[in-house]
N, C-alpha and C positions, 0 to 999 in steps of 0.2 A: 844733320841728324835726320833721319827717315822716321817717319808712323808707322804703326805695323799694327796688327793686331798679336795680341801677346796671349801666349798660353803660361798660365797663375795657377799652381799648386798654395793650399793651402790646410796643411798636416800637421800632427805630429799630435801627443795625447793629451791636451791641454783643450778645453771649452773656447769655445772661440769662430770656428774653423768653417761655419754654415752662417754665423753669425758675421763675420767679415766679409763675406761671399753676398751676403745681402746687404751689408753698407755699400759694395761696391756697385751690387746692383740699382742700389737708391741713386747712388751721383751719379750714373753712367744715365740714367732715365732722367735726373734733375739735367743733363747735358742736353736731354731731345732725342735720346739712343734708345732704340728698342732692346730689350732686354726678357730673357727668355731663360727662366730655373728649372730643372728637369730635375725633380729627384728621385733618385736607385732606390731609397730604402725606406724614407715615411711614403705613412698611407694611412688613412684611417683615424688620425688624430685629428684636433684642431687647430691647425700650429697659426699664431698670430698673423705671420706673414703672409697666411693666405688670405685673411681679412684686408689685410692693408692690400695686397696686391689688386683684391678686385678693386679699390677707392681710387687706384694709381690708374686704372683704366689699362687700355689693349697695349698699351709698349712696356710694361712689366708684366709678366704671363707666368705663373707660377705652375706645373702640373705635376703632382704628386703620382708616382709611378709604380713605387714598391710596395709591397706588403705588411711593411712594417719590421719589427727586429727579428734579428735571423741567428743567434744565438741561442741555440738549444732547439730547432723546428726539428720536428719529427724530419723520417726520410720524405714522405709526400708532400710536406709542408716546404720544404730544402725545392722540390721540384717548382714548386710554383712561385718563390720567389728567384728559380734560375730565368724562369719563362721572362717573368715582371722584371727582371735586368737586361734580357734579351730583349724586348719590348721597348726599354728606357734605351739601348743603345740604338736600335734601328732609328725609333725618333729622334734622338740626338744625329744622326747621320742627316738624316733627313731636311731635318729643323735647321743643322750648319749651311746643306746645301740650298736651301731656301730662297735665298738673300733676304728674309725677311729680319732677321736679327743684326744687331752690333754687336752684344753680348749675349754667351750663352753659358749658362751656371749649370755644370754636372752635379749635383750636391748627393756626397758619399759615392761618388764611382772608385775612390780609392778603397775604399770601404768593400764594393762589390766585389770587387779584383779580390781583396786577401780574402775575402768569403769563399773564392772562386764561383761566384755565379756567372761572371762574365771573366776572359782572360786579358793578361794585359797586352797581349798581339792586339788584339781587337779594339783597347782602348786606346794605342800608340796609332795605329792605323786607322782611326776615327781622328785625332786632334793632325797626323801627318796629311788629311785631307780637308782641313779647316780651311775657311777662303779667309786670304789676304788679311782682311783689314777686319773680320772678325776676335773678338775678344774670348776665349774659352777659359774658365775657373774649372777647376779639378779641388775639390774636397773631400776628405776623408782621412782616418788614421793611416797611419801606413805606407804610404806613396811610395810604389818601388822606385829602386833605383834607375831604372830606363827615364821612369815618368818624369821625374826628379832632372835626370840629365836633359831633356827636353826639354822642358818647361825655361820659362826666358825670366822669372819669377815664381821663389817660393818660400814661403814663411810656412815655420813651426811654430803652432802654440805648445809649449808646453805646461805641462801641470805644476804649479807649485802648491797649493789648496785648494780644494772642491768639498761642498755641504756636504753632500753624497755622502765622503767617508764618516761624519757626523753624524748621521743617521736622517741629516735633511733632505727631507722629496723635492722633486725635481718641481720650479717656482713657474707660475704662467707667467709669462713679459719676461722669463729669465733663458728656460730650456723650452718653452713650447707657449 
């Protein structure tokens, strides 16, 4: 059996999906692996993980890239969250060719893709230039089908019940 670094979809409409992207981040750094989250779509929140990430020190790097939700933005608001995807892909190209990383977390680039802020040529052709023995997670709803065929691993969370439809807000330590 060969090592490889493995490209890991991790979709489908079920909670979960950024939330397992960052357990895997935990052990792949509890291993001695630099590890590197790039995310398409938060910005501007406080999301827990960015606390823990600075206490974990420089081999988990968290960097928050988007503008935050993009359902319903005006047309000019639609623009500047295409830029902030455009943005988050060139650093993820970047960051891949580096050598600096072992693992590298897209969080919600499938998400960007069905948004169309970024296209899925561009995401296929970002992870078809992965090196070697790096690790790349893709999360987000939706994974098309190319990405899906790709990927060398992919779990769907799906929905069985969420507060949300109860009229529960979204918990700290839970969604953010």
């Amino acid at each position: 059996m060969n090592n490889k670094g493995l490209v890991i979809v991790h979709t489908g409409n079920g909670k979960g999906k950024t939330t397992a992207a960052l357990g895997m981040a935990l052990r792949a750094w509890g291993q001695g692996m630099r590890v590197l989250i790039l995310q398409f779509i938060k910005g501007g929140w406080e999301y827990g993980e960015l606390k823990a990430a600075e206490k974990l020190g420089p081999n988990l790097v968290i960097r928050q890239m988007g503008e935050g939700f993009v359902r319903g933005a005006s047309e000019s608001m639609l623009e500047e969250h295409k830029l902030a995807a455009a943005e988050a892909l060139q650093a993820a190209g970047e960051e891949l060719a580096s050598g600096r990383w072992d693992m590298v977390i897209l969080d919600e680039i499938n998400y960007a893709i069905g948004m169309e802020l970024i296209s899925e040529e561009e995401a296929l052709q970002l992870i078809s230039h992965k090196p070697d023995m790096v690790h790349v997670v893709l999360t987000g709803r939706n994974a098309r089908p190319k990405i899906i065929e790709t990927a060398d691993l992919v779990t769907e969370m799906k929905e069985i019940k969420h507060p949300y439809k109860a009229g529960i807000r979204a918990q700290k330590g839970v969604e953010f």
